[in-house]
N, CA and C atoms as a LAMMPS dump frame, in Angstrom:
ITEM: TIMESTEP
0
ITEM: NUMBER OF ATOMS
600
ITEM: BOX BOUNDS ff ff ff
-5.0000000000000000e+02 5.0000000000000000e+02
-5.0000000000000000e+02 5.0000000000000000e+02
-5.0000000000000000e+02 5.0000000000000000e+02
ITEM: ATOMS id mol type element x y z
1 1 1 N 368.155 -219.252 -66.107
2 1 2 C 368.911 -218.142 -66.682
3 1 3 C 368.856 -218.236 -68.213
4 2 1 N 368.188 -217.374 -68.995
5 2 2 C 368.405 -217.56 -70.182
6 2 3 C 369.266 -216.939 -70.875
7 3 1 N 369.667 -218.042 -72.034
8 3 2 C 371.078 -217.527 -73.016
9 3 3 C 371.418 -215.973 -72.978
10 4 1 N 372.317 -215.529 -73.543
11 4 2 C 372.99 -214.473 -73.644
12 4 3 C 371.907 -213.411 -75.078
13 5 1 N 371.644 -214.869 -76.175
14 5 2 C 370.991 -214.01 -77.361
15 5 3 C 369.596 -214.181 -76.85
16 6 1 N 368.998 -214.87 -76.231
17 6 2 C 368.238 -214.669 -75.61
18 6 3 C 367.477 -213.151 -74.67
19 7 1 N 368.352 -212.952 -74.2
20 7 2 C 368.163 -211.759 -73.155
21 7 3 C 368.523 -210.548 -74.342
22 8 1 N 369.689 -210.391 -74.833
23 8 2 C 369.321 -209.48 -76.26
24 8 3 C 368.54 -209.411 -77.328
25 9 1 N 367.868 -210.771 -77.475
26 9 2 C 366.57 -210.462 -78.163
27 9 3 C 365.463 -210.077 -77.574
28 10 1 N 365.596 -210.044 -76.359
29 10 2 C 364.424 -209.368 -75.19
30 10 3 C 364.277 -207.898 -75.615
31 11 1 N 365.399 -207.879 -75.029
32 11 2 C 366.201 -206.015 -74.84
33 11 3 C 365.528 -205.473 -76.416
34 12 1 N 366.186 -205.799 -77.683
35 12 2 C 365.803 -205.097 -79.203
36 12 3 C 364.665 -205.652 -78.702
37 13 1 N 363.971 -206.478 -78.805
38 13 2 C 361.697 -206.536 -79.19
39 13 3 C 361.539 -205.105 -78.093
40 14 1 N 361.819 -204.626 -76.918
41 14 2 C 361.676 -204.379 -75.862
42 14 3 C 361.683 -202.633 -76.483
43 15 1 N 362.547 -202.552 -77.464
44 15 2 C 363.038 -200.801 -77.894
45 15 3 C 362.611 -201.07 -79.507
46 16 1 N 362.195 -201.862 -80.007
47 16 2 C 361.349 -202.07 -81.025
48 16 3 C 360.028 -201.219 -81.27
49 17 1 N 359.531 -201.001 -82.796
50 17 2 C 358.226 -200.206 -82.595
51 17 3 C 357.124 -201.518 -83.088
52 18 1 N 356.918 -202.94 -82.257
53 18 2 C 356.114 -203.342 -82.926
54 18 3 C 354.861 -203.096 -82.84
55 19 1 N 353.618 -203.264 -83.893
56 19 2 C 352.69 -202.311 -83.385
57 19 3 C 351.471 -203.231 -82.403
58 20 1 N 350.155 -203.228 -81.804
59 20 2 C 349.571 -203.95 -81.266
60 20 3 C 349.206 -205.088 -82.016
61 21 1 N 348.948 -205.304 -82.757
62 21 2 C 348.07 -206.389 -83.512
63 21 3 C 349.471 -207.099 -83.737
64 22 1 N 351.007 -206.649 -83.884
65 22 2 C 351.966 -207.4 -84.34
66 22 3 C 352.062 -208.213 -82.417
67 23 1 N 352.151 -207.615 -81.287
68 23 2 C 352.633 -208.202 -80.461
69 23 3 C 351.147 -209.204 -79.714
70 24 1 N 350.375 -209.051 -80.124
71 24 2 C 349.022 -209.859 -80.215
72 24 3 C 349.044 -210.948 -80.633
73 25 1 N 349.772 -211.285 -81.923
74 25 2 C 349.896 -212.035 -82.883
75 25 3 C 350.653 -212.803 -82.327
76 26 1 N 352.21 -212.521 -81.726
77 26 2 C 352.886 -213.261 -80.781
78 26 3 C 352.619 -213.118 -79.982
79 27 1 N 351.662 -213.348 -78.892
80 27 2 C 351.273 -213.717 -77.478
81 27 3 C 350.775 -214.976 -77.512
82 28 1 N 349.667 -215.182 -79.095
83 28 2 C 348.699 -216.465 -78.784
84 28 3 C 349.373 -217.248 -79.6
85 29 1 N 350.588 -217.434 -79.845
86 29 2 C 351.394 -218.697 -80.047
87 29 3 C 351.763 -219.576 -79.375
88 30 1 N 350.755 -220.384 -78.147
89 30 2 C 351.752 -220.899 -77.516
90 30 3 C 352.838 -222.167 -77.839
91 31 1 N 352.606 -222.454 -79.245
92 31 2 C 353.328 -223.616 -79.325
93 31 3 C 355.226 -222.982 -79.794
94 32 1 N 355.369 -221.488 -79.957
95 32 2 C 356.915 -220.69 -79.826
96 32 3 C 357.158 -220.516 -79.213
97 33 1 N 358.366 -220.274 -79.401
98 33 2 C 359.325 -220.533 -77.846
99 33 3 C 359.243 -219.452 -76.678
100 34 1 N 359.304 -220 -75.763
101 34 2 C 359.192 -218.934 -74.564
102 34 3 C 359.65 -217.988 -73.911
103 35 1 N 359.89 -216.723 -73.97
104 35 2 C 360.547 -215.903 -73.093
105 35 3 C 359.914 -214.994 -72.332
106 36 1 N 360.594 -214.546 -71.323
107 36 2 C 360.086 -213.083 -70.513
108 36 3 C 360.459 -211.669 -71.471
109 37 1 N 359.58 -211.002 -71.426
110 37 2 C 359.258 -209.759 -72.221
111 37 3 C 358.282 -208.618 -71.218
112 38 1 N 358.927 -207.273 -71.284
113 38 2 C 358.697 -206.307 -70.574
114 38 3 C 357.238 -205.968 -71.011
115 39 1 N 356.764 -206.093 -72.077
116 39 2 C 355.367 -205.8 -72.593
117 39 3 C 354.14 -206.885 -72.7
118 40 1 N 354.893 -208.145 -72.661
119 40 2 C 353.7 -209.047 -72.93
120 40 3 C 354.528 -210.431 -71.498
121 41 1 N 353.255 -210.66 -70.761
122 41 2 C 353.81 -212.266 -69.621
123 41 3 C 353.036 -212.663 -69.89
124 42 1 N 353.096 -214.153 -70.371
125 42 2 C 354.455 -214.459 -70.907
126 42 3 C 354.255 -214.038 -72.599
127 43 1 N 355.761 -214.264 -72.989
128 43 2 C 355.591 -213.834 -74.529
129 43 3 C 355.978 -215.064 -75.001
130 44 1 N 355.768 -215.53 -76.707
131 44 2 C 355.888 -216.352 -77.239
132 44 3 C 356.247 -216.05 -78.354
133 45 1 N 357.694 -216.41 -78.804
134 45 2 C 358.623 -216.351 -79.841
135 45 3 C 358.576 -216.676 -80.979
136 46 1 N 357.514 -215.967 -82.045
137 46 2 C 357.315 -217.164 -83.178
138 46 3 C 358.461 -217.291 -84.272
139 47 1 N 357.916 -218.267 -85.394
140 47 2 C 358.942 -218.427 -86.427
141 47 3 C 359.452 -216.897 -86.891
142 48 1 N 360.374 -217.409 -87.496
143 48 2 C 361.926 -216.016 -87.745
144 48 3 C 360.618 -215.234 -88.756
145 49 1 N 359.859 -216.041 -89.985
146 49 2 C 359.152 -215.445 -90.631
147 49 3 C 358.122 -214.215 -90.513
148 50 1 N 357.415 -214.811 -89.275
149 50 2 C 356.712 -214.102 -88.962
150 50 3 C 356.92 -213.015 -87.823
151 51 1 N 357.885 -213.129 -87.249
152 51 2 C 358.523 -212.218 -86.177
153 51 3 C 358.785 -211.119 -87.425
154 52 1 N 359.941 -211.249 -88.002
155 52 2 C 360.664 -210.331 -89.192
156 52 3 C 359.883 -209.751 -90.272
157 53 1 N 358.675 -210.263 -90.593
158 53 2 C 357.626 -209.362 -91.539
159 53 3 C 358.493 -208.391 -91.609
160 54 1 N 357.996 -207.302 -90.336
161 54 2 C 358.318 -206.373 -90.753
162 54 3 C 359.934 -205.343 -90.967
163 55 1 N 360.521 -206.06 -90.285
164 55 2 C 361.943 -205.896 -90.744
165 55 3 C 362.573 -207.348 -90.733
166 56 1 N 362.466 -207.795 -92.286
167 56 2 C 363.063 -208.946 -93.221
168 56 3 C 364.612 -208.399 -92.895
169 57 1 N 365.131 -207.38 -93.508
170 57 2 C 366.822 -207.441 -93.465
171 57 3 C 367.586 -206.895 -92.275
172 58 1 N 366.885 -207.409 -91.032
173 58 2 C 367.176 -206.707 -89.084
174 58 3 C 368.065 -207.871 -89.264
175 59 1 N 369.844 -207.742 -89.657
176 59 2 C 370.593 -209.013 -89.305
177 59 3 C 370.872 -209.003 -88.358
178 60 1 N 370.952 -208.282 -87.346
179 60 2 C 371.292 -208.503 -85.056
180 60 3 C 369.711 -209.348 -84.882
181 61 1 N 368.773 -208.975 -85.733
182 61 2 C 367.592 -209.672 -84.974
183 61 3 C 367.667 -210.793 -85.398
184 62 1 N 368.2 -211.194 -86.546
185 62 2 C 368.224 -212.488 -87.11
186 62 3 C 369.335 -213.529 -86.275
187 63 1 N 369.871 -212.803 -86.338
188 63 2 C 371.889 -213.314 -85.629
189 63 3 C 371.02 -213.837 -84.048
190 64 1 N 370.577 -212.864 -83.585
191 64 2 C 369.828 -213.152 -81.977
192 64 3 C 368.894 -214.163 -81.984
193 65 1 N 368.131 -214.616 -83.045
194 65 2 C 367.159 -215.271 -83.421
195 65 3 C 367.546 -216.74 -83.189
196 66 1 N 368.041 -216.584 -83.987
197 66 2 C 369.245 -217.99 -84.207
198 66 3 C 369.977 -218.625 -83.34
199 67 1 N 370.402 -217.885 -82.377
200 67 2 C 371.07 -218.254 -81.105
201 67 3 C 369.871 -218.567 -80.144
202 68 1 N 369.089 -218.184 -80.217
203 68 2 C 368.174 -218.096 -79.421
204 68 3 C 367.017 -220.074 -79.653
205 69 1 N 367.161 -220.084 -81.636
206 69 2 C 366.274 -221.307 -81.845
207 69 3 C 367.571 -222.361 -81.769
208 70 1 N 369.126 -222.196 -81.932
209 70 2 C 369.858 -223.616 -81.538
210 70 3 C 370.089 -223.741 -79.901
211 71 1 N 369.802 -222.685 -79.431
212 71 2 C 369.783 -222.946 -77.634
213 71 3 C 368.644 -224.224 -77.327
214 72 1 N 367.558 -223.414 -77.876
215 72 2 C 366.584 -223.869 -77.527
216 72 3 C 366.716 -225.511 -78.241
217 73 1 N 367.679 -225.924 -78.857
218 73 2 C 367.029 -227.236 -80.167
219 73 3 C 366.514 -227.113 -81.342
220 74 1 N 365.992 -226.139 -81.233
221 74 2 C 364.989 -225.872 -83.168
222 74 3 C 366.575 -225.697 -84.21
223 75 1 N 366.986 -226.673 -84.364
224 75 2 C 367.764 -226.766 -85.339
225 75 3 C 367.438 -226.562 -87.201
226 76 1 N 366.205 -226.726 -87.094
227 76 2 C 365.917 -226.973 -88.198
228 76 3 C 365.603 -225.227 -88.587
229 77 1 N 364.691 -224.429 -87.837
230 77 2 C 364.487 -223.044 -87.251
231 77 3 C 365.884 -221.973 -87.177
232 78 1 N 366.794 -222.914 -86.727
233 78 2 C 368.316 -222.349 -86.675
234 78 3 C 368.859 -222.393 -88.014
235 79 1 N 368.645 -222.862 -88.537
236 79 2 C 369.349 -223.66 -90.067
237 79 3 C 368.709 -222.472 -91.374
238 80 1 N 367.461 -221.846 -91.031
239 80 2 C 366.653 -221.414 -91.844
240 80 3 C 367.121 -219.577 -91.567
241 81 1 N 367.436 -219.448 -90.313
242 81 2 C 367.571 -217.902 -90.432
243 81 3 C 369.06 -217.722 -90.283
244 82 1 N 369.969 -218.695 -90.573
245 82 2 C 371.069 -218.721 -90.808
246 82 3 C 371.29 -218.484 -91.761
247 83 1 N 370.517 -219.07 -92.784
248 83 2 C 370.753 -218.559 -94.333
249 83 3 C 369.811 -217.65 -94.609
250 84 1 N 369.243 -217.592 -94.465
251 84 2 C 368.78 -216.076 -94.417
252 84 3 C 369.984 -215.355 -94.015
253 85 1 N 370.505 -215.027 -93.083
254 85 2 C 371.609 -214.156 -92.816
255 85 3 C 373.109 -214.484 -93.771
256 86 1 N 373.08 -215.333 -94.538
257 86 2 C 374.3 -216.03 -95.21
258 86 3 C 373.27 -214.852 -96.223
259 87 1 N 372.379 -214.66 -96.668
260 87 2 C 372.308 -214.265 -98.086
261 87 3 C 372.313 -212.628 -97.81
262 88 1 N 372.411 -211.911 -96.581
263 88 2 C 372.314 -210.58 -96.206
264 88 3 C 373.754 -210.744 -95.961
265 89 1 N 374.451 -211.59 -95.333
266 89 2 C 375.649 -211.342 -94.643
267 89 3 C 376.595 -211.908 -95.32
268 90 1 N 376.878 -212.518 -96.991
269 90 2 C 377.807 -213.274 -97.757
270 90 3 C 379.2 -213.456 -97.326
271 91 1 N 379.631 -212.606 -96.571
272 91 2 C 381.399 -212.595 -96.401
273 91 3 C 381.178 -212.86 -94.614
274 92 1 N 380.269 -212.875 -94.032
275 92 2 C 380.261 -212.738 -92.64
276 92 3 C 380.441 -214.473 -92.164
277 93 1 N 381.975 -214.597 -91.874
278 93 2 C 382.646 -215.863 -91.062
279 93 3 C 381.598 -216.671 -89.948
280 94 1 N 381.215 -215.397 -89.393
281 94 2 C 380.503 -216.23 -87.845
282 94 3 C 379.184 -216.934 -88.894
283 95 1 N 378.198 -216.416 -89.487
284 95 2 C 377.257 -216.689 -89.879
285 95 3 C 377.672 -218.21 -90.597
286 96 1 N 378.93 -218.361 -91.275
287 96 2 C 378.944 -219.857 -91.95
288 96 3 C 379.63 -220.622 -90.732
289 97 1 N 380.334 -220.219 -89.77
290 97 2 C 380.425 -221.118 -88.672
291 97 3 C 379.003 -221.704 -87.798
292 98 1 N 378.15 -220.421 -87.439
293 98 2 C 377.157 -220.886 -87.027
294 98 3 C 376.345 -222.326 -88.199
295 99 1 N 376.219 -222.173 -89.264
296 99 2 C 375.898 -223.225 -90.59
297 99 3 C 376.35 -224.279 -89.915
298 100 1 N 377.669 -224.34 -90.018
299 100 2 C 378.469 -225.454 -89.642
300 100 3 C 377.891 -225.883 -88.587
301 101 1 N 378.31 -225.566 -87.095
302 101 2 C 378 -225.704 -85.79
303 101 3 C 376.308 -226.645 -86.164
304 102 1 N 375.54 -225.953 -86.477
305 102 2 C 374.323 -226.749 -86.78
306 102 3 C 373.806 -227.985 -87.741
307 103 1 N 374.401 -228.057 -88.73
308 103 2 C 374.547 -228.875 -89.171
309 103 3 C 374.909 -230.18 -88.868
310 104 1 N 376.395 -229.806 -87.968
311 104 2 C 377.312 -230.929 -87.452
312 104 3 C 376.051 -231.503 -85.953
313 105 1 N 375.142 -230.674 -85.491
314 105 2 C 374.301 -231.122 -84.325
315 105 3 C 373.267 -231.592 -85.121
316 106 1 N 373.048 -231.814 -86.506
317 106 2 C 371.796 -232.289 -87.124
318 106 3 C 372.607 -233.839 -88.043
319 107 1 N 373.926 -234.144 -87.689
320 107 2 C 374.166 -235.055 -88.116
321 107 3 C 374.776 -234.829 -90.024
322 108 1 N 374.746 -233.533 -90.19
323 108 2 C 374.868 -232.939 -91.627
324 108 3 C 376.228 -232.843 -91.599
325 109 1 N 377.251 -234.225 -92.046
326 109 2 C 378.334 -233.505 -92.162
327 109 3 C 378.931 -233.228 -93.163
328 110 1 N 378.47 -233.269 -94.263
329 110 2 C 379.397 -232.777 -95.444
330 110 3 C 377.841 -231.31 -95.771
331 111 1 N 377.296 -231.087 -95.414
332 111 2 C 376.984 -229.936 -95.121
333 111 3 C 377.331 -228.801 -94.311
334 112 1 N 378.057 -229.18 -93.408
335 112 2 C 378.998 -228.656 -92.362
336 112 3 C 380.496 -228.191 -92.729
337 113 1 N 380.615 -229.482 -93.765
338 113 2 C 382.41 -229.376 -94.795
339 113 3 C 381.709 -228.138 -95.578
340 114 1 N 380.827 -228.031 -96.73
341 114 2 C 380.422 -227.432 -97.289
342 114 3 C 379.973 -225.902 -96.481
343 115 1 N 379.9 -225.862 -95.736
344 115 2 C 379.511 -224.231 -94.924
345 115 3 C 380.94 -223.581 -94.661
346 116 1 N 381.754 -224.625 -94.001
347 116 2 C 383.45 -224.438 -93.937
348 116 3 C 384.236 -223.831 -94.811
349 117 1 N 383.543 -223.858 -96.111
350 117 2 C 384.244 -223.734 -97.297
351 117 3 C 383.744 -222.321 -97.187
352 118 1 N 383.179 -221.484 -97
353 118 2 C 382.605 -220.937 -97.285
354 118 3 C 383.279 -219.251 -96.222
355 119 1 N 384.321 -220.084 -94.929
356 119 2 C 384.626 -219.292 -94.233
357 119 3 C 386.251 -218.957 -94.819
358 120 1 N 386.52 -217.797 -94.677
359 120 2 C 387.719 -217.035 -95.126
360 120 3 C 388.811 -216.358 -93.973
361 121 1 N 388.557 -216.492 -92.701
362 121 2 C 389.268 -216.405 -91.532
363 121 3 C 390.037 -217.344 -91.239
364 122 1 N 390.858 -217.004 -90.67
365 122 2 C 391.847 -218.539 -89.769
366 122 3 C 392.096 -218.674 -88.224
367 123 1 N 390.884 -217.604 -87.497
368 123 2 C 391.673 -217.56 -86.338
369 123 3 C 391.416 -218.907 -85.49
370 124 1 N 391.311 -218.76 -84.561
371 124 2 C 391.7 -219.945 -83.044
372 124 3 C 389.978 -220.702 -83.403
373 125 1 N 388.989 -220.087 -83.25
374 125 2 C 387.806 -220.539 -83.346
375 125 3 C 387.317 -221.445 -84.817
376 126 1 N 387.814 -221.03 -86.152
377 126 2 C 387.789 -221.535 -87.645
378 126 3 C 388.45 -222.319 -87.294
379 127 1 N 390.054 -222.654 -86.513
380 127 2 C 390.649 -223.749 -86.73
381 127 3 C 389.948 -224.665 -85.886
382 128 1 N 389.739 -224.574 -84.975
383 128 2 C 389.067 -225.504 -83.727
384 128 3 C 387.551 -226.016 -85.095
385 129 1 N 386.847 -225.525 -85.492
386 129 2 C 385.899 -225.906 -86.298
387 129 3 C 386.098 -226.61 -87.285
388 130 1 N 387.086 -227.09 -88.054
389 130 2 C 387.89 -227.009 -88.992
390 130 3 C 388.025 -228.596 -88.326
391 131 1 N 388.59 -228.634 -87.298
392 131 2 C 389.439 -229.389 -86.66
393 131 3 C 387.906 -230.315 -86.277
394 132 1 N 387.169 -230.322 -85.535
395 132 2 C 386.152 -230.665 -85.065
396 132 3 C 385.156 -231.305 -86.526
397 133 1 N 384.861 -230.856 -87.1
398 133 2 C 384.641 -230.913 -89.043
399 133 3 C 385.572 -232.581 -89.616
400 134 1 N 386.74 -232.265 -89.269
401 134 2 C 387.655 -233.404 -90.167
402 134 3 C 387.395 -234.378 -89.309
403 135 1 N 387.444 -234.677 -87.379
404 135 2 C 387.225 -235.358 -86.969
405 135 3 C 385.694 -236.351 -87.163
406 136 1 N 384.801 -235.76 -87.922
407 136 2 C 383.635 -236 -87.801
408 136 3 C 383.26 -236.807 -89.332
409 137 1 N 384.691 -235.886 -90.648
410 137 2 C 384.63 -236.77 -91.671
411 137 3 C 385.501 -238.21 -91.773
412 138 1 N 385.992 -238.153 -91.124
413 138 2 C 386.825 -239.438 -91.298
414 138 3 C 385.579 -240.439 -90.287
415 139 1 N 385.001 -240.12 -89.299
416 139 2 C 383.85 -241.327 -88.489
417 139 3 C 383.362 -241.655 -89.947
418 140 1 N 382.917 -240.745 -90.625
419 140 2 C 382.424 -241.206 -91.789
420 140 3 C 382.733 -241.653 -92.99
421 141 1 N 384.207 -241.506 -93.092
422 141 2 C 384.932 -242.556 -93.87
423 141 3 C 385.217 -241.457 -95.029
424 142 1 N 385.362 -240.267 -94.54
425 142 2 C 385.096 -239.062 -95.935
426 142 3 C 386.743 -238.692 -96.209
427 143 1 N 387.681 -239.075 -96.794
428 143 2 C 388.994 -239.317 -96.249
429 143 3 C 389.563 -237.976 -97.109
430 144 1 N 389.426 -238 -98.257
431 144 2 C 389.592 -236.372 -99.182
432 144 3 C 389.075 -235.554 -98.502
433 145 1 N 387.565 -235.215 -98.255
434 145 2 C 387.054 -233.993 -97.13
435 145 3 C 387.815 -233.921 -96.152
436 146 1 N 388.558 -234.784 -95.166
437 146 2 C 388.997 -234.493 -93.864
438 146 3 C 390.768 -234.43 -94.122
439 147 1 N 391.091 -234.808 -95.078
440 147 2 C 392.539 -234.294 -95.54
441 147 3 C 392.439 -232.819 -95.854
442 148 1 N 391.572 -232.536 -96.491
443 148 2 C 391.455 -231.188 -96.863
444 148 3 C 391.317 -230.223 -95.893
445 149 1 N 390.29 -230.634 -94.837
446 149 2 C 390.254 -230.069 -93.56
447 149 3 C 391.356 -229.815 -92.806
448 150 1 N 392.126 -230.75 -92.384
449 150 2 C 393.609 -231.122 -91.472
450 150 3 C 394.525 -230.531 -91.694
451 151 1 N 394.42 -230.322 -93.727
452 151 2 C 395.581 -229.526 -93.781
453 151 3 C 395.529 -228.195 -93.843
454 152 1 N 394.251 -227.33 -93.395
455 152 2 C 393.868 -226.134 -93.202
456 152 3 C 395.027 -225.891 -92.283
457 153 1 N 394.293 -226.922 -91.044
458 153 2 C 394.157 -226.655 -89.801
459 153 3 C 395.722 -226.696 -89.472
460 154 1 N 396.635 -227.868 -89.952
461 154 2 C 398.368 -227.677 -89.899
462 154 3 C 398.905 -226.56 -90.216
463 155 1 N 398.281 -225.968 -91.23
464 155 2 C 398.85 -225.057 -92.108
465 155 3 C 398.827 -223.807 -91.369
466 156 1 N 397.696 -223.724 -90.069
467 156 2 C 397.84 -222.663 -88.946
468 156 3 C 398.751 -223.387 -87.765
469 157 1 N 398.291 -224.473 -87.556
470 157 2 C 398.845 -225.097 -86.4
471 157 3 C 399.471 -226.26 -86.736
472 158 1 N 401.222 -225.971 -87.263
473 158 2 C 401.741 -226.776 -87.575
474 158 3 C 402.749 -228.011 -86.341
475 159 1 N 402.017 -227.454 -85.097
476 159 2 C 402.497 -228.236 -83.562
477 159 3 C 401.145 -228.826 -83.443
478 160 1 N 400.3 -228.809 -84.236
479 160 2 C 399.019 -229.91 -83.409
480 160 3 C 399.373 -231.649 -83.992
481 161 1 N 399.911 -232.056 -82.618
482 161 2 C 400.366 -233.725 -83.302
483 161 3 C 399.441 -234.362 -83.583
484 162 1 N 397.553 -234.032 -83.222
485 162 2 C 396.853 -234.677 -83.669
486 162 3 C 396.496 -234.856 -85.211
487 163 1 N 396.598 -233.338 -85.092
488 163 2 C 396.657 -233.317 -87.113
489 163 3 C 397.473 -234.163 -87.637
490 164 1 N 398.622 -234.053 -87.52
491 164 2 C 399.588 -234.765 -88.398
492 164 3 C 399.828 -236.266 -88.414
493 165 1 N 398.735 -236.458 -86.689
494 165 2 C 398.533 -238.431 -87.061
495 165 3 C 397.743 -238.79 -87.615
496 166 1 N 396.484 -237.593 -87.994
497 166 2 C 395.392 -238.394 -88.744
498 166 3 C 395.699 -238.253 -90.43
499 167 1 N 396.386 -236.987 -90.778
500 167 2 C 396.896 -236.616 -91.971
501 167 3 C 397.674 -238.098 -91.931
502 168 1 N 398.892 -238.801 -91.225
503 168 2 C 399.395 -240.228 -91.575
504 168 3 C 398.811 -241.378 -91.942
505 169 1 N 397.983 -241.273 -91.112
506 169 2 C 396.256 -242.205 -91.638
507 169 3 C 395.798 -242.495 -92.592
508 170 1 N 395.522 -241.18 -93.031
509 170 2 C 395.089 -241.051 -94.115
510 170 3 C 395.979 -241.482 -95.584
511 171 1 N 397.023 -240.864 -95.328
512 171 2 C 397.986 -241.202 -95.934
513 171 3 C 398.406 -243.021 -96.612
514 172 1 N 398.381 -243.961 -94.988
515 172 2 C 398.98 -245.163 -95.25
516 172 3 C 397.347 -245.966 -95.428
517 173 1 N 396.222 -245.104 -95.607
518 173 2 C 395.041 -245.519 -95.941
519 173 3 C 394.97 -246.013 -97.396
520 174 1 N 395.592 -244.862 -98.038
521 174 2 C 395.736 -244.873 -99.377
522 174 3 C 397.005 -245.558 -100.391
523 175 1 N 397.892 -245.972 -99.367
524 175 2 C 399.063 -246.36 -100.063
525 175 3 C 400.191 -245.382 -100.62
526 176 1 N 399.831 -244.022 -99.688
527 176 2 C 401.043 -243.21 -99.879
528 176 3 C 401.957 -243.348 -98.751
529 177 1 N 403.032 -244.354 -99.062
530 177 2 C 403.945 -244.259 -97.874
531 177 3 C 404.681 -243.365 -97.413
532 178 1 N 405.162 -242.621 -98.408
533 178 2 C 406.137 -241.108 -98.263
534 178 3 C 405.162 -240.428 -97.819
535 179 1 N 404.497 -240.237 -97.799
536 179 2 C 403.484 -239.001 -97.06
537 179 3 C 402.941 -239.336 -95.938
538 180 1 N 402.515 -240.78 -95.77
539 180 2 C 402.576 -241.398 -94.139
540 180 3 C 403.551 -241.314 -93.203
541 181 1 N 404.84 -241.61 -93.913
542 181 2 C 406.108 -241.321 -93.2
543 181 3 C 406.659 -240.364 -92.706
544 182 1 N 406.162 -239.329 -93.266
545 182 2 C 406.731 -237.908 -93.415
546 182 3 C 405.264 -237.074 -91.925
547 183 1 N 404.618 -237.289 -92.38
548 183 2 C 403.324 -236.963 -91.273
549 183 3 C 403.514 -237.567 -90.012
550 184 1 N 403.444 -239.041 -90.135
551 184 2 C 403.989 -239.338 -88.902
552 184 3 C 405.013 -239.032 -87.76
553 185 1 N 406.073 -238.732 -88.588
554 185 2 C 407.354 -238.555 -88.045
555 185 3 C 406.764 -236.847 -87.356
556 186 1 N 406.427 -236.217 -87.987
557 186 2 C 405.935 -234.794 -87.34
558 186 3 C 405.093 -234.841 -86.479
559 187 1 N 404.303 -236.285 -86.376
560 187 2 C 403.526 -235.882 -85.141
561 187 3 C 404.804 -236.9 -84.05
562 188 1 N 405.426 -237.842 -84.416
563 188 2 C 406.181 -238.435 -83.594
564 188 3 C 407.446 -237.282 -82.964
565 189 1 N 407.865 -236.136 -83.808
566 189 2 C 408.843 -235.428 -83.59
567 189 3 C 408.007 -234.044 -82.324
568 190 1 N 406.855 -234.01 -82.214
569 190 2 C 405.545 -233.193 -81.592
570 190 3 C 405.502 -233.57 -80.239
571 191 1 N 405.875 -235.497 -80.189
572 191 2 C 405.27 -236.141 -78.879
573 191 3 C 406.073 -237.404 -78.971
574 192 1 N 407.087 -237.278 -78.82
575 192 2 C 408.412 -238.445 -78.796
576 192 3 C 408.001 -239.544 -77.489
577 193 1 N 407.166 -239.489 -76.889
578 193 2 C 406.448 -240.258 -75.725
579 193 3 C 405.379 -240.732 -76.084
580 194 1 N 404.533 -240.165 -76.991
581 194 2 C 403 -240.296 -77.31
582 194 3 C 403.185 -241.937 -77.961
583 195 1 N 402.643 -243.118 -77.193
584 195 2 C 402.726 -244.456 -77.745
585 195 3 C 401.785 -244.944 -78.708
586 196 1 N 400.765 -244.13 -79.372
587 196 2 C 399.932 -244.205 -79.583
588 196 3 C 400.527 -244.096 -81.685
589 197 1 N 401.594 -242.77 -81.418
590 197 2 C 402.247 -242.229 -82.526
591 197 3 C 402.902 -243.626 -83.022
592 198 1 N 402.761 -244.064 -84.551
593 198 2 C 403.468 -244.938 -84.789
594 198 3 C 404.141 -244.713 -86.469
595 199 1 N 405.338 -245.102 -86.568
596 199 2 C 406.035 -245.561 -87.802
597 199 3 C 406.106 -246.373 -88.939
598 200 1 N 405.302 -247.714 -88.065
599 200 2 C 405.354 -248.225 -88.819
600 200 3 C 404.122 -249.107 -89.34
């Protein structure tokens, strides 16, 4: 069953005017990625570059593109028509989440902090990213980046006791006791059972 952007990038190539020599061109690729296509069995998906020649600023074809090369793994392929769409799409949230999302699967994480920055929404999905982001800077010892993160993420979801134990962490990391104390106690006041939550 293939992906969702998958099958919509079928559908647009499918009501597309590409001309012969363009869908020629992608047939004898076999080393791009593979899909079923109403005009060409099998068809072969080449780079974003050469697909888009002829419509460079198609952002649904790009957006589909993209979903289509991090399904598949081409992260690096994903990474490239992402920004491409970051420089057509500047204010568009999903496009720097997608950044993120890829990055964080290429091991890029303060490239991932850095794409974050970049998003201006707060709903359920930014915080979960947000949230997922700080967990990933502190593995790495990034303790300012993932404070900064956490306290996005409180600042929507001021009942997540996880936030407020790693915000304590961080805190008695540094030798701020009033601010360890004070964090703690909010995630201890969150989960008065949670043994894990500590004071002292």
């Amino acid at each position: 069953q293939p992906p969702q952007g998958l099958r919509k990038f079928n559908r647009r190539l499918s009501l597309s005017s590409l001309s012969a020599p363009v869908l020629k061109m992608i047939s004898s690729h076999p080393k791009f990625l593979r899909a079923g296509h109403p005009r060409l069995s099998p068809v072969y998906l080449p780079r974003p570059q050469m697909l888009t020649r002829q419509r460079p600023d198609d952002g649904g074809l790009l957006r589909e593109l993209a979903e289509v090369q991090e399904h598949e793994r081409d992260f690096k392929g994903a990474l490239e028509t992402l920004r491409r769409l970051a420089t057509l799409s500047p204010e568009d949230d999903e496009v720097w989440l997608g950044l993120a999302r890829v990055h964080l699967k290429e091991e890029r994480v303060e490239e991932a902090y850095q794409a974050m920055g970049k998003v201006q929404g707060t709903s359920a999905p930014v915080m979960d990213q947000w949230f997922h982001v700080a967990q990933r800077l502190l593995h790495r010892q990034r303790s300012q980046e993932a404070e900064d993160a956490l306290l996005k993420v409180v600042g929507q979801r001021p009942d997540l006791q996880d936030g407020w134990q790693f915000l304590g962490e961080i805190a008695l990391s540094r030798g701020d006791w009033n601010a360890a104390y004070e964090r703690f106690l909010r995630a201890a006041d969150l989960n008065r059972n949670d043994r894990k939550v500590r004071l002292t």
